[in-house]
N, C-alpha and C positions, 0 to 999 in steps of 0.2 A: 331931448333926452339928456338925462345927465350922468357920466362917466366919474368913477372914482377908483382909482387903484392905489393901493396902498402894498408896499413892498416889504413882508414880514420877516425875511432873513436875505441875507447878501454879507459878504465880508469886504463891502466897500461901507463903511459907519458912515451916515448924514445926522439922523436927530440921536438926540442927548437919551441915554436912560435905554434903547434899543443897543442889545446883545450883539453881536457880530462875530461870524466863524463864514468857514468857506461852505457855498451853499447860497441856493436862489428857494423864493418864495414869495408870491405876491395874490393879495386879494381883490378880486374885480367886481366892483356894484355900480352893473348899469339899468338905472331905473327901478333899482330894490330884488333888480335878477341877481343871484351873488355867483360867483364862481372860484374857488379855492386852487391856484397853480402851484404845483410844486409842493415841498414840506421841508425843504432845507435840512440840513444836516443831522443838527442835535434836535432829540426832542425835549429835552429840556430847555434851550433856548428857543425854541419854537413856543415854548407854553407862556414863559416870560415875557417877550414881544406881542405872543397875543395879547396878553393879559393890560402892558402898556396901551397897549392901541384899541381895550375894550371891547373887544372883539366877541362875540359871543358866536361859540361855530356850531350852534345846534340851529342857527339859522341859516346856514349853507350846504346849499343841498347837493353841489355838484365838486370834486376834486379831479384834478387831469394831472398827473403824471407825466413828464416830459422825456426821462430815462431813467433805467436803473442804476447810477450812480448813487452812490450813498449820499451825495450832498446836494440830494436833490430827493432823495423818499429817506431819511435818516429820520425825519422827524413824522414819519405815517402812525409809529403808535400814537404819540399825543393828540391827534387829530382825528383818530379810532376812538380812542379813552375819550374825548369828547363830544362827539358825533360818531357814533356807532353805525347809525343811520344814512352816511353820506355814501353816495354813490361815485365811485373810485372809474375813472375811465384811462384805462393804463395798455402800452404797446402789448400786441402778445406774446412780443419776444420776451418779458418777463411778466403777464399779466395771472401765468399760472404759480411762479415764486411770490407771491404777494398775495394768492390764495394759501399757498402753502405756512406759509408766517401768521397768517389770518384767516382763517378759515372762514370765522361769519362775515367778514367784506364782503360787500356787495362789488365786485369786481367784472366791470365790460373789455371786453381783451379788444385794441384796436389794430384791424389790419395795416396793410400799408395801403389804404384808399383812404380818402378822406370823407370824416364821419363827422353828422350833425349832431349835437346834444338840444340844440334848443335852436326858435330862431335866429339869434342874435351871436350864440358860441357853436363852434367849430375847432374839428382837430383837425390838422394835415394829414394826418395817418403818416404814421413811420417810413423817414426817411434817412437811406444808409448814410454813416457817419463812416465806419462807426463808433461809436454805438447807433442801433439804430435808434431814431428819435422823434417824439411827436411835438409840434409847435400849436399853438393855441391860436384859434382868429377869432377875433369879434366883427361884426358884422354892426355897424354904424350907420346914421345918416349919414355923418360928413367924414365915412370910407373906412378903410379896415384898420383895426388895433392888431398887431402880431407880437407874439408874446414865445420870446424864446427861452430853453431851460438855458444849453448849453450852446446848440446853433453846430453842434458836429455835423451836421451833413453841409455847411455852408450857409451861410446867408441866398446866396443867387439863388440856390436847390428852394430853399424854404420860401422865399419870397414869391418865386415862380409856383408853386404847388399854393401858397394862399391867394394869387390872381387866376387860376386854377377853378379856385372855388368860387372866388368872386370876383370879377372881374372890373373892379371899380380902385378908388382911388386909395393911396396907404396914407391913413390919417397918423398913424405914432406907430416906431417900431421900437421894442424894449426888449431886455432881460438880458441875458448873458451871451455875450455875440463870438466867442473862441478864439479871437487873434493876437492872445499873447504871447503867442511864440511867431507870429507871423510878419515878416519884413515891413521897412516903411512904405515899399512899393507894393507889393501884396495889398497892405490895406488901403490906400488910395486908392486902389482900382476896385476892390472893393465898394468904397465911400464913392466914386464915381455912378459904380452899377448902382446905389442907391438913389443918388439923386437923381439919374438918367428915368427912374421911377417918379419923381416930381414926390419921394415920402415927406411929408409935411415935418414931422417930429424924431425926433430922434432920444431912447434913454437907456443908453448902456452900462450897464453896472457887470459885478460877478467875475466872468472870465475872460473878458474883452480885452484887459491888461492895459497900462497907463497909456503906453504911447498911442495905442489905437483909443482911449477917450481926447487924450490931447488932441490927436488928428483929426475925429470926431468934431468936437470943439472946434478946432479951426474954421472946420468946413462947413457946416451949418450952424455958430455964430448963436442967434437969438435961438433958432430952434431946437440946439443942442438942449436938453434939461439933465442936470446934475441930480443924481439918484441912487440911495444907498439904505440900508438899514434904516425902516419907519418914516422914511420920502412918502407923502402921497402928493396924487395927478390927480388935478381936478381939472373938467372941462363939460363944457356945454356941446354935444353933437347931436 
């Protein structure tokens, strides 16, 4: 199978010509399955970045919502106004304000159990931060993709509820991991409990904050990947 994610909003900038403001957003095509994470802040720089990256979203069937922060559903118009049609799968702690703003969304409110959309994508269902928060899992040959908006309930919390669901190995963990306000010792131990997991990859961008990429970097070396605004991850699993 072949894995492709492309990360459409972050206010950490990597490629030239992609927008950046605070806000996570990434698109995942595995094997022409696409799945829409997040919307990022602005929707006008959401419309821009797609546009960069060619992206046509009336071929994406499926959007997860990860919290209701604004820099994270800021850009759900643009993504309405081009796929009307997408099916929105959003916590219920806000899955009825999102009807309320939208009325024809097609909106699945997710409990806090964890809920399947397809074989391959998975939500954690909402876990207390807070805010409460869902994380996105892919389900892989060569082990799980976890995909976080913000990571408010913790990394440990999230990581345990996606081995939860599948009980197999963590191939890449990405997106916005929370520890910029969090000590040097905090994240170490953090970055410990992860490798103590044998996670293959590592791509933190978003809210992780420099010191915890540097330590990142330190610590997993070749498997750390540098990831920001129009980055994409290509891999064969």
């Amino acid at each position: 199978m072949n894995l492709k994610i492309q990360i459409l909003f972050d206010n950490v900038p990597k490629e030239p010509d992609f927008e950046t403001a605070l806000g996570y957003s990434c698109l995942i095509n595995l094997d022409n399955n696409f799945l829409l994470f997040d919307t990022g802040a602005d929707p006008s720089i959401l419309k821009h970045n797609l546009e960069k990256a060619k992206i046509n979203l009336k071929k994406i069937p499926f959007l997860v919502l990860s919290h209701y922060h604004w820099d994270h559903v800021g850009g759900l118009e643009t993504v309405l106004n081009l796929n009307p049609e997408i099916e929105i799968y959003a916590g219920s702690s806000f899955a009825k304000d999102i009807k309320l703003g939208f009325p024809q969304a097609k909106v699945n409110a997710i409990s806090r159990e964890p809920f399947k959309i397809t074989e391959q994508f998975y939500v954690t269902g909402e876990l207390e931060g807070p805010p409460l928060e869902n994380s996105l899992v892919i389900d892989t040959p060569k082990g799980l993709v976890i995909i976080t908006g913000c990571a408010h309930p913790g990394l440990k919390k999230i990581l345990t509820r996606a081995l939860q669901i599948k009980n197999k190995k963590i191939f890449l963990l990405m997106g916005g991991f929370h520890l910029v306000s969090k000590t040097e010792s905090e994240i170490l131990e953090i970055i410990q409990f992860i490798k103590n997991l044998n996670v293959e990859y590592v791509a933190p961008s978003h809210c992780t904050g420099d010191l915890a990429l540097k330590l990142f970097k330190d610590r997993f070396s070749e498997k750390f990947i540098k990831v920001g605004a129009g980055s994409i991850l290509k891999f064969e699993v």
